[in-house]
PDB file with SEQRES, HELIX, SHEET and CRYST1 records, atoms N, CA, C and O in Angstrom:
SEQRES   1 A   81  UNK UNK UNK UNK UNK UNK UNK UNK UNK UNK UNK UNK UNK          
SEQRES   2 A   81  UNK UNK UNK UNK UNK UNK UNK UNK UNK UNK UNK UNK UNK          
SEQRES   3 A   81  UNK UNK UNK UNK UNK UNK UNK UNK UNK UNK UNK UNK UNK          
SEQRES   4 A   81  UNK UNK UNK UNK UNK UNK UNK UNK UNK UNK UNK UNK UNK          
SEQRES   5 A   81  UNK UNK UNK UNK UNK UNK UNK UNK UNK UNK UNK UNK UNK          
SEQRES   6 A   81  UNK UNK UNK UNK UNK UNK UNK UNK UNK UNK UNK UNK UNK          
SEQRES   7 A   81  UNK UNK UNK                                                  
HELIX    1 AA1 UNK A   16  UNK A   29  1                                  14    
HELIX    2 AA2 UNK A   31  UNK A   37  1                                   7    
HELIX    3 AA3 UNK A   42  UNK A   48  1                                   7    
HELIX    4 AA4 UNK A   56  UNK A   65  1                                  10    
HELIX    5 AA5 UNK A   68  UNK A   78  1                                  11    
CRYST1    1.000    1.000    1.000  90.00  90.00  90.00 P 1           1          
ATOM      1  N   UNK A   1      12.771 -29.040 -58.243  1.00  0.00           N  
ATOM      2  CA  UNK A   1      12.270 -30.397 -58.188  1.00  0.00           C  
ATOM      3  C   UNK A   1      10.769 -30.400 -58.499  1.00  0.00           C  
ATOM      4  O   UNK A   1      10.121 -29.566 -57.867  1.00  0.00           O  
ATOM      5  N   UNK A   2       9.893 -31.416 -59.612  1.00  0.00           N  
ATOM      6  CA  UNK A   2       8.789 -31.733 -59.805  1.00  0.00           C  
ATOM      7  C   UNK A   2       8.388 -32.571 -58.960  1.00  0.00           C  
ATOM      8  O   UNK A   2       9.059 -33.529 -58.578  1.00  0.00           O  
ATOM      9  N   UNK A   3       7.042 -32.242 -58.513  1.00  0.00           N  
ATOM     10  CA  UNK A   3       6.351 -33.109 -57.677  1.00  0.00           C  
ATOM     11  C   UNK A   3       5.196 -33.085 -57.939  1.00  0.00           C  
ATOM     12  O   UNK A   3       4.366 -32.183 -57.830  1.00  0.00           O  
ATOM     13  N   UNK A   4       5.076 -34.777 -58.537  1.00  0.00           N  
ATOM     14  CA  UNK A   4       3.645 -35.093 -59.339  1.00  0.00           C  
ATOM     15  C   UNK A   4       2.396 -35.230 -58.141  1.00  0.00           C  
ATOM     16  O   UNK A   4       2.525 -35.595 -56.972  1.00  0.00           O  
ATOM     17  N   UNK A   5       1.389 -34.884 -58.727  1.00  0.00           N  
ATOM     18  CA  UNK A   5       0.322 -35.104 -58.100  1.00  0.00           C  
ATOM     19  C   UNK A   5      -0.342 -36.406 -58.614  1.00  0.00           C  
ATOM     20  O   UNK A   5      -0.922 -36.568 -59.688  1.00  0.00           O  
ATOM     21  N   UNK A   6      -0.063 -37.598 -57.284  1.00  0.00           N  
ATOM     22  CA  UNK A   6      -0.206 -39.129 -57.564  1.00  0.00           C  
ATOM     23  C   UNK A   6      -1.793 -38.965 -56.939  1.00  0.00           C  
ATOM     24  O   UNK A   6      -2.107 -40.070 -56.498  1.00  0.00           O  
ATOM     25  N   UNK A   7      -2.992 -37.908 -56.729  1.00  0.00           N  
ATOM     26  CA  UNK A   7      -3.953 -38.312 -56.307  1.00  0.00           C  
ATOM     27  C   UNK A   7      -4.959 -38.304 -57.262  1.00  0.00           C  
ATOM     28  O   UNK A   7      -6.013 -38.932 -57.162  1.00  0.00           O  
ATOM     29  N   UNK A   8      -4.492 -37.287 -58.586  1.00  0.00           N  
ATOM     30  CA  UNK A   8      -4.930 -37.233 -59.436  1.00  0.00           C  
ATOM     31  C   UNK A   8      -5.537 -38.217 -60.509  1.00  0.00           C  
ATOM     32  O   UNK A   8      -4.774 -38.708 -61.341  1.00  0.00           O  
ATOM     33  N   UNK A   9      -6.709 -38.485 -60.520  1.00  0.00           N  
ATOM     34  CA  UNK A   9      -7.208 -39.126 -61.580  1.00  0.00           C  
ATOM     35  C   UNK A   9      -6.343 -39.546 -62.796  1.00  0.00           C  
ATOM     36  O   UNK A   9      -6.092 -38.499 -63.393  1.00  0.00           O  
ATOM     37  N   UNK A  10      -5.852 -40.445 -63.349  1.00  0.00           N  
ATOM     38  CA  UNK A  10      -5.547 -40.643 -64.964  1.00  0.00           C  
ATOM     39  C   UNK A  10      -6.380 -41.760 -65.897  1.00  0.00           C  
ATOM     40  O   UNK A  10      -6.387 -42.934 -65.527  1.00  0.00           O  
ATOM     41  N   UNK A  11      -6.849 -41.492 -66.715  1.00  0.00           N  
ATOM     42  CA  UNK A  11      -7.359 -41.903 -67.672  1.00  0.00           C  
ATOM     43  C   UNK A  11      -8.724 -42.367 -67.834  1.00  0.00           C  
ATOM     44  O   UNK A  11      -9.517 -41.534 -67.394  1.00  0.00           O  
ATOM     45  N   UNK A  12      -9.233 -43.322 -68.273  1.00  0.00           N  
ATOM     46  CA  UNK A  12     -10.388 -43.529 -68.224  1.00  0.00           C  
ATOM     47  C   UNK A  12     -11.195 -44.728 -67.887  1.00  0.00           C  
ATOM     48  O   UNK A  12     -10.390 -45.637 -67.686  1.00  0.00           O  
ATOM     49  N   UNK A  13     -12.655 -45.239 -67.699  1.00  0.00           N  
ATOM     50  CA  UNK A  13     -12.698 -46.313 -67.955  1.00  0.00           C  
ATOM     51  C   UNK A  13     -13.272 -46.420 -69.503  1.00  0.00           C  
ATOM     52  O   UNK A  13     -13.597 -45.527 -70.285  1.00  0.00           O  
ATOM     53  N   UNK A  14     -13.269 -48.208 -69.674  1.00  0.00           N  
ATOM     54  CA  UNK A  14     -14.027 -48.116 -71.417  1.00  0.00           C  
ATOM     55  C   UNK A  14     -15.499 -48.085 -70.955  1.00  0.00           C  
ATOM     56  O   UNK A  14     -16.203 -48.653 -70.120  1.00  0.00           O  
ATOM     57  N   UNK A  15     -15.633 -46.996 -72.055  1.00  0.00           N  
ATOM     58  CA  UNK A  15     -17.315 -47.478 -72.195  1.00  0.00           C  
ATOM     59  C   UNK A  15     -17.997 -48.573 -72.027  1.00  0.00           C  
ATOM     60  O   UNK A  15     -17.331 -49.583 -72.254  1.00  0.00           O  
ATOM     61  N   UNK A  16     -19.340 -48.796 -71.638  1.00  0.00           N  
ATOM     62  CA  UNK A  16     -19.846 -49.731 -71.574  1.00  0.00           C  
ATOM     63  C   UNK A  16     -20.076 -50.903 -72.686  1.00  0.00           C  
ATOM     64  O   UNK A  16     -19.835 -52.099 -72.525  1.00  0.00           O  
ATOM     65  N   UNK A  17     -20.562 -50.318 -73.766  1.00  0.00           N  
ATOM     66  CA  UNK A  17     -20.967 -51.253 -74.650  1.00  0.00           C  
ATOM     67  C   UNK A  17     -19.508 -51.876 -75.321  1.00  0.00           C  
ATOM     68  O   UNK A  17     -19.628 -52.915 -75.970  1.00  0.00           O  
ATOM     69  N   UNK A  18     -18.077 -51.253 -75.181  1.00  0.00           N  
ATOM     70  CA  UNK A  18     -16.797 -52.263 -75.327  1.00  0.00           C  
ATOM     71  C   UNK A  18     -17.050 -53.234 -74.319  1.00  0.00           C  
ATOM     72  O   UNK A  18     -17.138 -54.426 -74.615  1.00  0.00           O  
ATOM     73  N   UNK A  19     -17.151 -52.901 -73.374  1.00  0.00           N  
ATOM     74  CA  UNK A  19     -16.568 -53.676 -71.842  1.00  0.00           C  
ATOM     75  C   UNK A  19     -17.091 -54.840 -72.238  1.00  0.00           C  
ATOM     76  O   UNK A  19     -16.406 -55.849 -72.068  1.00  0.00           O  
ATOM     77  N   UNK A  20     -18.660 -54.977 -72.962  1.00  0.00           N  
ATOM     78  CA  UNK A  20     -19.305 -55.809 -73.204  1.00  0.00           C  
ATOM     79  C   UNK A  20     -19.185 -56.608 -74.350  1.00  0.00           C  
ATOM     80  O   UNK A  20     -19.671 -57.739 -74.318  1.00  0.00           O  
ATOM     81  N   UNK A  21     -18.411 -56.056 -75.723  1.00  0.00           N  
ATOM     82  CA  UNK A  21     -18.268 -56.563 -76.313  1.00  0.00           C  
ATOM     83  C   UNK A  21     -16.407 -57.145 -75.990  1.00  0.00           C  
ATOM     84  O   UNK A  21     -15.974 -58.098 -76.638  1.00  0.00           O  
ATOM     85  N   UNK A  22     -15.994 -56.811 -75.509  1.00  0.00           N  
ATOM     86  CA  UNK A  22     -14.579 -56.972 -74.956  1.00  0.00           C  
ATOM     87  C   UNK A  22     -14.848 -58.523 -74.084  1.00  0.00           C  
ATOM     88  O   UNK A  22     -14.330 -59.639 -74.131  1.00  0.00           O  
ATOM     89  N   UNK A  23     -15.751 -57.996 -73.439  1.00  0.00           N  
ATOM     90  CA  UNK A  23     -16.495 -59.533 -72.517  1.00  0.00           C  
ATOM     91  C   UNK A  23     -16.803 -60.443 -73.042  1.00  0.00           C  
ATOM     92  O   UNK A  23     -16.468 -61.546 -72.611  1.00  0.00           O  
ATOM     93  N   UNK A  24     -17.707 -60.268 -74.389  1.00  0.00           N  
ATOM     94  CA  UNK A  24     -18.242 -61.657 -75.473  1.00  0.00           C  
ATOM     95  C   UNK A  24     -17.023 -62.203 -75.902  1.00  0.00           C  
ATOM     96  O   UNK A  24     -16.839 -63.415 -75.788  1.00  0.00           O  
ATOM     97  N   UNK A  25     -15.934 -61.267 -76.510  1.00  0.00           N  
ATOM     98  CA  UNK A  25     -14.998 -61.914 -77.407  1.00  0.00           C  
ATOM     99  C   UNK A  25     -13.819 -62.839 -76.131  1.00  0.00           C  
ATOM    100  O   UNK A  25     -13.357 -63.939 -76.436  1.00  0.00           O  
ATOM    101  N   UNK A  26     -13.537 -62.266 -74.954  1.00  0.00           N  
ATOM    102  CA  UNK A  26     -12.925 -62.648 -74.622  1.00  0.00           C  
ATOM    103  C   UNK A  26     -12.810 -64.236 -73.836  1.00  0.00           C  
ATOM    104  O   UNK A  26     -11.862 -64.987 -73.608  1.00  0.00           O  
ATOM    105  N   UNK A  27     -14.434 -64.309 -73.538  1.00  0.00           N  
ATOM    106  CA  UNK A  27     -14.891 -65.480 -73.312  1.00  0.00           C  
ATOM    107  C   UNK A  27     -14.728 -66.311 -74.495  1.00  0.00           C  
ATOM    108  O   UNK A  27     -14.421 -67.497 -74.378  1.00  0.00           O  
ATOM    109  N   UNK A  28     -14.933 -65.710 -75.739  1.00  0.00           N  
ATOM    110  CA  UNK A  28     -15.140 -66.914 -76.707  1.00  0.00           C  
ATOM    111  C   UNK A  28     -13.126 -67.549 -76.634  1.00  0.00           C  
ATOM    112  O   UNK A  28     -12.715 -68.693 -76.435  1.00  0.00           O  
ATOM    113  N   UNK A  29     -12.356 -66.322 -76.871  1.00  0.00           N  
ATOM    114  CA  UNK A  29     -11.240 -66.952 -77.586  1.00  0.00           C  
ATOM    115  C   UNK A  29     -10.182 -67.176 -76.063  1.00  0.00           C  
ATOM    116  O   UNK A  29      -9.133 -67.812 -76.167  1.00  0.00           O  
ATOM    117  N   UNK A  30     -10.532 -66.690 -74.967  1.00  0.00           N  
ATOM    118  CA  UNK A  30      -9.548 -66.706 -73.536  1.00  0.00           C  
ATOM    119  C   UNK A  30      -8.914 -65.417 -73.854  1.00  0.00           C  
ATOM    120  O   UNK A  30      -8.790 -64.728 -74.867  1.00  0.00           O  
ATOM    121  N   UNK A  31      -8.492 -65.326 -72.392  1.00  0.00           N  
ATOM    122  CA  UNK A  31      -7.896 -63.598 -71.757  1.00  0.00           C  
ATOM    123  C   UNK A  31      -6.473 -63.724 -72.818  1.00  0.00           C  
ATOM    124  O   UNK A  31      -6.300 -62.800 -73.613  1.00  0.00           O  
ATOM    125  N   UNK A  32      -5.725 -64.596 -72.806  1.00  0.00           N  
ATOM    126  CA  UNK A  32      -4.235 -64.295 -73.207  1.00  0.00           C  
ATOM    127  C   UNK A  32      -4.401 -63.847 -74.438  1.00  0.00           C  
ATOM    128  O   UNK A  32      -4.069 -62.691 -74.704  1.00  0.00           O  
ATOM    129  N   UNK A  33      -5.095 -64.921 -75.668  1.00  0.00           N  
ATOM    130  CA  UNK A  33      -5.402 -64.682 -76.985  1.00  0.00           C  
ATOM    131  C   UNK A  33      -5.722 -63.363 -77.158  1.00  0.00           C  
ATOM    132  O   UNK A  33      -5.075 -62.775 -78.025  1.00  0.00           O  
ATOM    133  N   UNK A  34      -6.924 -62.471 -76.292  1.00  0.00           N  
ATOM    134  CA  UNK A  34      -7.907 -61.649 -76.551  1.00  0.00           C  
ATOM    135  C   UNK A  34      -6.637 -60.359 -76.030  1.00  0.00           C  
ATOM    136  O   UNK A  34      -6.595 -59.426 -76.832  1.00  0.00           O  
ATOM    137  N   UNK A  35      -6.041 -60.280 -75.302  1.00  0.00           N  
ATOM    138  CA  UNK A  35      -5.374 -59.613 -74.691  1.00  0.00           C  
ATOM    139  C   UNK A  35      -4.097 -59.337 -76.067  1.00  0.00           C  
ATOM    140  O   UNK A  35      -3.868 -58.259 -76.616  1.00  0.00           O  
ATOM    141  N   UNK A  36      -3.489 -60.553 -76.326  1.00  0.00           N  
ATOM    142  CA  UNK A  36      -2.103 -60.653 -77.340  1.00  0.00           C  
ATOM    143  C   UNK A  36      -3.107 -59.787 -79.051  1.00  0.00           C  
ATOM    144  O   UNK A  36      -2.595 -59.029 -79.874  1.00  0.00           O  
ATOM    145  N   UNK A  37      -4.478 -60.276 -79.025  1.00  0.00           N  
ATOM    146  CA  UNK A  37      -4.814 -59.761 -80.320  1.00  0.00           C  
ATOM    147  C   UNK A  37      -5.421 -58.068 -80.152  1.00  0.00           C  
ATOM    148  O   UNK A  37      -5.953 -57.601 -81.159  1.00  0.00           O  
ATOM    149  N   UNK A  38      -5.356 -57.374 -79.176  1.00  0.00           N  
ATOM    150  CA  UNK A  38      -5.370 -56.490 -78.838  1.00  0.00           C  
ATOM    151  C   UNK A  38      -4.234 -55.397 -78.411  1.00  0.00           C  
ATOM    152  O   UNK A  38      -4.292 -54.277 -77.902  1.00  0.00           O  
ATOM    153  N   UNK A  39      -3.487 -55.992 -78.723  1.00  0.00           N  
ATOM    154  CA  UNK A  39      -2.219 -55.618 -78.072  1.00  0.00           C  
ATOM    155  C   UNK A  39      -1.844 -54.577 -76.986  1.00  0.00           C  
ATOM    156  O   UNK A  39      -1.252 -53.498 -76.974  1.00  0.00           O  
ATOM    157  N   UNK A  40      -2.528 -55.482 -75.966  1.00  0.00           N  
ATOM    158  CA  UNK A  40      -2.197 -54.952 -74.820  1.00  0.00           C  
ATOM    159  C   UNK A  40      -2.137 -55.916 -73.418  1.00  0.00           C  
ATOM    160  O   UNK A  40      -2.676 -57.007 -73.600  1.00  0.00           O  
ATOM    161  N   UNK A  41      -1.694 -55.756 -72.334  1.00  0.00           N  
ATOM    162  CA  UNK A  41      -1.162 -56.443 -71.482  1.00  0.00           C  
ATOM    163  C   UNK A  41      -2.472 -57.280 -70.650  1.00  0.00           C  
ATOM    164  O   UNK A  41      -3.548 -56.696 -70.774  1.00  0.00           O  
ATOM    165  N   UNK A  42      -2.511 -58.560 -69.828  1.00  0.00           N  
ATOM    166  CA  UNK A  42      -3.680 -59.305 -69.432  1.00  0.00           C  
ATOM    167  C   UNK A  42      -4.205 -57.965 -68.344  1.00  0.00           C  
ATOM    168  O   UNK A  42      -5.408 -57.740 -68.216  1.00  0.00           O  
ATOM    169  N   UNK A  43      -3.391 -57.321 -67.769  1.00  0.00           N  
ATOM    170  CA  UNK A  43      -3.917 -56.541 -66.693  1.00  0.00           C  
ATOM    171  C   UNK A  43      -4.502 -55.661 -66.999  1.00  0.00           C  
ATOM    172  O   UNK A  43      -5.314 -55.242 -66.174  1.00  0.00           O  
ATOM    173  N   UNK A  44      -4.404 -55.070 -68.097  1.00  0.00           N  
ATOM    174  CA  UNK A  44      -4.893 -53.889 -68.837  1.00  0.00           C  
ATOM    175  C   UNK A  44      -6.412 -54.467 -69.448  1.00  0.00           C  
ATOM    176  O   UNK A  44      -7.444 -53.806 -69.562  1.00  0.00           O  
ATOM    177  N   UNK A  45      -6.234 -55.679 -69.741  1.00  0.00           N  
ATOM    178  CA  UNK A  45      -7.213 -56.391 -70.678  1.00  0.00           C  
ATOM    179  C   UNK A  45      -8.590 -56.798 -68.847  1.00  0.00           C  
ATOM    180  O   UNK A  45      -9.814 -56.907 -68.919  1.00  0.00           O  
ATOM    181  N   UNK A  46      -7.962 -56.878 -67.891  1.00  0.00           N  
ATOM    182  CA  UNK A  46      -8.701 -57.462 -66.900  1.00  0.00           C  
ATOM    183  C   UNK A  46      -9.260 -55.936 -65.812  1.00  0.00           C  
ATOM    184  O   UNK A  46     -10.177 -56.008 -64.994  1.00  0.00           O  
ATOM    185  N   UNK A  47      -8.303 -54.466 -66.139  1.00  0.00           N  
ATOM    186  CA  UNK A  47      -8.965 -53.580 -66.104  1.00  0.00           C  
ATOM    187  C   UNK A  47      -9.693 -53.293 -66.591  1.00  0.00           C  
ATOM    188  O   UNK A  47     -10.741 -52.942 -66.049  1.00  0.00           O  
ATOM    189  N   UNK A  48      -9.524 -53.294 -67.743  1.00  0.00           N  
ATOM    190  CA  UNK A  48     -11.134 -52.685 -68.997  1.00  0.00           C  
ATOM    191  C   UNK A  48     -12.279 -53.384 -68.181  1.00  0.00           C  
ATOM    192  O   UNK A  48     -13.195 -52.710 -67.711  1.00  0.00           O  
ATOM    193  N   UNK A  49     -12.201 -55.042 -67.983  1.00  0.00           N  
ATOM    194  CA  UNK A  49     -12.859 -55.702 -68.005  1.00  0.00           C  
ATOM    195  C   UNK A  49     -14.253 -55.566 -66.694  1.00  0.00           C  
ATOM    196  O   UNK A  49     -15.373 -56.035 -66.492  1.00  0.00           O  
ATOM    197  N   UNK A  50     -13.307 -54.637 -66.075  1.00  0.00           N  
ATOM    198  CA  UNK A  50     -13.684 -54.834 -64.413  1.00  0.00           C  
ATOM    199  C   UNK A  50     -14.012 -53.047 -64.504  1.00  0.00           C  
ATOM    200  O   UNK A  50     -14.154 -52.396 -63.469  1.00  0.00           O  
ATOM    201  N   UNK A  51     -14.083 -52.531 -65.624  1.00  0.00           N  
ATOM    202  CA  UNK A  51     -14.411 -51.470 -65.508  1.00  0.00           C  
ATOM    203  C   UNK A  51     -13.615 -50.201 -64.584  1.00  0.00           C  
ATOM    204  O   UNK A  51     -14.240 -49.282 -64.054  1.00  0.00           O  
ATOM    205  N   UNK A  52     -12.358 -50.338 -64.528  1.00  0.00           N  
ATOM    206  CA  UNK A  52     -11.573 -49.396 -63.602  1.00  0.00           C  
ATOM    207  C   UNK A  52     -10.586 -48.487 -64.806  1.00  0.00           C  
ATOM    208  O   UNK A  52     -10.152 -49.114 -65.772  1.00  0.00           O  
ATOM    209  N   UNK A  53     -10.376 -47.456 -64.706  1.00  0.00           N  
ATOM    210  CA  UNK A  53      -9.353 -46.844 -65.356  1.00  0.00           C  
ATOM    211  C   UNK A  53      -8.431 -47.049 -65.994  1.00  0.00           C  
ATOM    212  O   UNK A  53      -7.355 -47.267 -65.438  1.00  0.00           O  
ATOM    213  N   UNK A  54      -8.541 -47.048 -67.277  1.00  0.00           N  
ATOM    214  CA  UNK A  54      -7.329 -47.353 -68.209  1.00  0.00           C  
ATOM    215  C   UNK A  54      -6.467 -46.321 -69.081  1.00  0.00           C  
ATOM    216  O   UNK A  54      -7.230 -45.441 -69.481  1.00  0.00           O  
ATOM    217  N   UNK A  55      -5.458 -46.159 -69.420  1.00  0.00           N  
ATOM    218  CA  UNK A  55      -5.113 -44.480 -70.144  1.00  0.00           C  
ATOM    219  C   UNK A  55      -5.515 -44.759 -71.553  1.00  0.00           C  
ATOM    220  O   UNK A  55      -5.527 -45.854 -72.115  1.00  0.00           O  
ATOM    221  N   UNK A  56      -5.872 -43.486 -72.078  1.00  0.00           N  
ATOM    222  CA  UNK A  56      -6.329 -43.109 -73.179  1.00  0.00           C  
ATOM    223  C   UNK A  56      -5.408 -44.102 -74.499  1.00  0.00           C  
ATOM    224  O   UNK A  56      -5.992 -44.707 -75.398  1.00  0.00           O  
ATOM    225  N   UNK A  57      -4.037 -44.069 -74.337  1.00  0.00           N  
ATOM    226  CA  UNK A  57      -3.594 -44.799 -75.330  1.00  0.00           C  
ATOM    227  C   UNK A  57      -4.142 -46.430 -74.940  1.00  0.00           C  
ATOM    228  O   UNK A  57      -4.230 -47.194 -75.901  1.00  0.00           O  
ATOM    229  N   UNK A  58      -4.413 -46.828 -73.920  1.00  0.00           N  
ATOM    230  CA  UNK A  58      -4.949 -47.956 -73.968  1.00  0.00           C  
ATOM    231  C   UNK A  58      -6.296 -48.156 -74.515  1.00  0.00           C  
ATOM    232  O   UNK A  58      -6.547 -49.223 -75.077  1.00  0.00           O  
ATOM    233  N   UNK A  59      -7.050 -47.383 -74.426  1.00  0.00           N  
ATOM    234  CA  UNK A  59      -8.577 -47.399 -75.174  1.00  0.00           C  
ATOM    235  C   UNK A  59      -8.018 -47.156 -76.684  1.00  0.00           C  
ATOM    236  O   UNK A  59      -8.827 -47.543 -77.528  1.00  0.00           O  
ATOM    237  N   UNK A  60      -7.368 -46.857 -76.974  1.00  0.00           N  
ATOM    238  CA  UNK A  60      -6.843 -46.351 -78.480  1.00  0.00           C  
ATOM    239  C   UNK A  60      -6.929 -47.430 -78.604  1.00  0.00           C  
ATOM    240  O   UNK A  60      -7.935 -47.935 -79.102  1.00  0.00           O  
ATOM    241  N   UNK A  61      -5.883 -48.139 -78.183  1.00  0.00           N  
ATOM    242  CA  UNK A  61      -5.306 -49.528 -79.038  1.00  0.00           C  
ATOM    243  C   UNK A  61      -6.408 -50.774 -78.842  1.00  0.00           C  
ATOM    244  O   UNK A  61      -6.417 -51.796 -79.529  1.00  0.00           O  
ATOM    245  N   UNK A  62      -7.149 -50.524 -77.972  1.00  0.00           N  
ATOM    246  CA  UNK A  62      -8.498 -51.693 -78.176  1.00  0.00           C  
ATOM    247  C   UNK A  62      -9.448 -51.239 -79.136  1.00  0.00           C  
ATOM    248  O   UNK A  62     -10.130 -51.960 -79.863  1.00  0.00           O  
ATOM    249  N   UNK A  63      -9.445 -49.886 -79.087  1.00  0.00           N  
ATOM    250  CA  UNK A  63     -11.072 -49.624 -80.309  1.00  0.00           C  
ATOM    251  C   UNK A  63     -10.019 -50.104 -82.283  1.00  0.00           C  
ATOM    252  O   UNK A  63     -10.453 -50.645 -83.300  1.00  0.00           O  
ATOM    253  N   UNK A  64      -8.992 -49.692 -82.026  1.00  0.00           N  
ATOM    254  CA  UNK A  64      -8.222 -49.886 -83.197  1.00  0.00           C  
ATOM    255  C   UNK A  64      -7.973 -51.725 -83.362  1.00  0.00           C  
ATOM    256  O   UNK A  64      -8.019 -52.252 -84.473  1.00  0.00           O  
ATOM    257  N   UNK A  65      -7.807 -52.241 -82.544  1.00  0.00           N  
ATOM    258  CA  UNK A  65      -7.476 -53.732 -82.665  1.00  0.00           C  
ATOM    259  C   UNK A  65      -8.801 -54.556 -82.543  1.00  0.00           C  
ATOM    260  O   UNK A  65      -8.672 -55.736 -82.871  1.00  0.00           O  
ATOM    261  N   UNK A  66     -10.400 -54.064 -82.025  1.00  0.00           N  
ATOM    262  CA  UNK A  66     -11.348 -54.715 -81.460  1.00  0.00           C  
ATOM    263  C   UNK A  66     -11.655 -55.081 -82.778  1.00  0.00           C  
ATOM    264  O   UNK A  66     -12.770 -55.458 -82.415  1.00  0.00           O  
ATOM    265  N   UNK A  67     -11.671 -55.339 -84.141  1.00  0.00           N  
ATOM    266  CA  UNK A  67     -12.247 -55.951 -85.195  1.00  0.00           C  
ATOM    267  C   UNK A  67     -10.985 -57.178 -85.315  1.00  0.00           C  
ATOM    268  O   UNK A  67     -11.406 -58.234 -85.787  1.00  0.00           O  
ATOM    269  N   UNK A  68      -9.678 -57.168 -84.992  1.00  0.00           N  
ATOM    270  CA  UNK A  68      -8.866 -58.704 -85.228  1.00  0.00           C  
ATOM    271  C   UNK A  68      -9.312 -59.075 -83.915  1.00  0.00           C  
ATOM    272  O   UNK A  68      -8.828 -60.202 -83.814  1.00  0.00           O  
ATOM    273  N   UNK A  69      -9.945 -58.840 -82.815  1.00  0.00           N  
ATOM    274  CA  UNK A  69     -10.259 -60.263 -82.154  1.00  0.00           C  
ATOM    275  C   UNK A  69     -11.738 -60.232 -82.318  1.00  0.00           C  
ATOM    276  O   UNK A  69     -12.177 -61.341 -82.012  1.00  0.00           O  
ATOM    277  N   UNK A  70     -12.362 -59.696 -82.554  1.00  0.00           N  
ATOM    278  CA  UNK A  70     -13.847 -60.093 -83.212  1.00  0.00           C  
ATOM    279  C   UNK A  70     -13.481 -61.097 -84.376  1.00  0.00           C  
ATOM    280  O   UNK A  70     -14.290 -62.025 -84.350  1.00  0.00           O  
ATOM    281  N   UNK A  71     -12.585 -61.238 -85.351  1.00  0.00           N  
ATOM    282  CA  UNK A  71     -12.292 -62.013 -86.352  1.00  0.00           C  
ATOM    283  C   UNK A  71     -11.910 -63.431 -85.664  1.00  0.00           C  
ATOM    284  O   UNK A  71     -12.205 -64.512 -86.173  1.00  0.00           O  
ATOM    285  N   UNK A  72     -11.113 -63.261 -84.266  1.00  0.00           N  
ATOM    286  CA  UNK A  72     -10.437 -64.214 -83.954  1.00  0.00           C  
ATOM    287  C   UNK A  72     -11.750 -65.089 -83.535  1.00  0.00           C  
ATOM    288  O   UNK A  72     -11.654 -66.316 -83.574  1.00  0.00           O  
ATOM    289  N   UNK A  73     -13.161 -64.385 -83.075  1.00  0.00           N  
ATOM    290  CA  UNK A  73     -14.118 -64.846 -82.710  1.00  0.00           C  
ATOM    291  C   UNK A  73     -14.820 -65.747 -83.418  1.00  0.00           C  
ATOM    292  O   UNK A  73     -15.161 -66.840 -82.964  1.00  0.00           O  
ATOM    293  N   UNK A  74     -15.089 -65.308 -84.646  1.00  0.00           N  
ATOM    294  CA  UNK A  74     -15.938 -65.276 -85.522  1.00  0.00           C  
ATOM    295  C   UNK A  74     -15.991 -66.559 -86.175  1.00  0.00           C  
ATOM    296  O   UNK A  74     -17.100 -66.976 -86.508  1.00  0.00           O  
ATOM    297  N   UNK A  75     -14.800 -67.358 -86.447  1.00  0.00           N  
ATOM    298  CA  UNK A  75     -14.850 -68.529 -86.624  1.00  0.00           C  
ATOM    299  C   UNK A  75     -15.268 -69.661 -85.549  1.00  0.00           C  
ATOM    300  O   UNK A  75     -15.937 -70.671 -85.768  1.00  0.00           O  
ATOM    301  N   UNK A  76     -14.978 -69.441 -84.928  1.00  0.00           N  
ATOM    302  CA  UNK A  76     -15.431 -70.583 -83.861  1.00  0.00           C  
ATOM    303  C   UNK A  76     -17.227 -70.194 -83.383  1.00  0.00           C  
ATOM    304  O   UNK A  76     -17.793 -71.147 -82.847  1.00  0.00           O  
ATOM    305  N   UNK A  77     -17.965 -69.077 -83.529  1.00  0.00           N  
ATOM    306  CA  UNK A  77     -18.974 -68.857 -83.875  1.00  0.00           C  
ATOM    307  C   UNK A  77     -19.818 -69.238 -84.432  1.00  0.00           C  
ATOM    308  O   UNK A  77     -20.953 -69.512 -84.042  1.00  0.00           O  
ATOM    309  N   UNK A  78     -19.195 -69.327 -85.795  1.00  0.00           N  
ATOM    310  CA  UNK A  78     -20.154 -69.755 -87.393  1.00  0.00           C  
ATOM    311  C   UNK A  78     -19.507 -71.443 -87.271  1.00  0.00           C  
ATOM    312  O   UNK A  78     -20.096 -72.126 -88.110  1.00  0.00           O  
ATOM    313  N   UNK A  79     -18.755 -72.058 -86.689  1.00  0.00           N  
ATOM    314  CA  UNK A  79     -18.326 -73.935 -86.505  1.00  0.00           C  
ATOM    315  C   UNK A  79     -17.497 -73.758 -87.278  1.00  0.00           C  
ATOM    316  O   UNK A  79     -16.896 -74.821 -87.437  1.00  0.00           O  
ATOM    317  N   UNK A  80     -16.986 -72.771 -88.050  1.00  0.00           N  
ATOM    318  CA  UNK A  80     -16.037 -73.044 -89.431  1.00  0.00           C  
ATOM    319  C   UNK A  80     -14.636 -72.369 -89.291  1.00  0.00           C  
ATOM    320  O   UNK A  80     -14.464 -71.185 -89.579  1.00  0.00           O  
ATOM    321  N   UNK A  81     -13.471 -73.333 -88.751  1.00  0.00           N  
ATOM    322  CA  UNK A  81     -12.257 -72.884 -88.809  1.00  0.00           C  
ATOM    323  C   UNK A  81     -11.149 -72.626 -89.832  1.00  0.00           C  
ATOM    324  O   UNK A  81     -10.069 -72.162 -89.468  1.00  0.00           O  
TER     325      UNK A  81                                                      
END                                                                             
């Protein structure tokens, strides 16, 4: 029988300067949008946010998706939809 060690640390938090840009965009477009164009879950999206541990494939999929919700941003930015 395996017996995981649940005290163990997993994964990471995001860096700072995401958290922050994760923070600008998500204010501009709301958590669900920012979360669905990231593809990943609101809780995952409200961990990053809060700076607590997220797993590595989750930082994957925000540094890989963080330019479509910067896009999603970007119009409502410049007034031009």
């Amino acid at each position: 029988m395996v017996v995981e060690n649940f005290t163990r640390q997993r994964g990471a938090p995001a860096p700072e300067q995401m958290r922050e840009q994760l923070r600008t965009f998500t204010r501009c477009v709301g958590p669900t949008p920012a979360a669905r164009a990231l593809g990943i879950a609101k809780s995952s999206l409200a961990a990053l946010l809060a700076g607590l541990n997220v797993t590595h494939g989750t930082l994957a999929l925000v540094r890989e998706n963080l330019p479509a919700l910067q896009a999603l941003c970007l119009p409502r930015q410049t007034g031009r939809e």
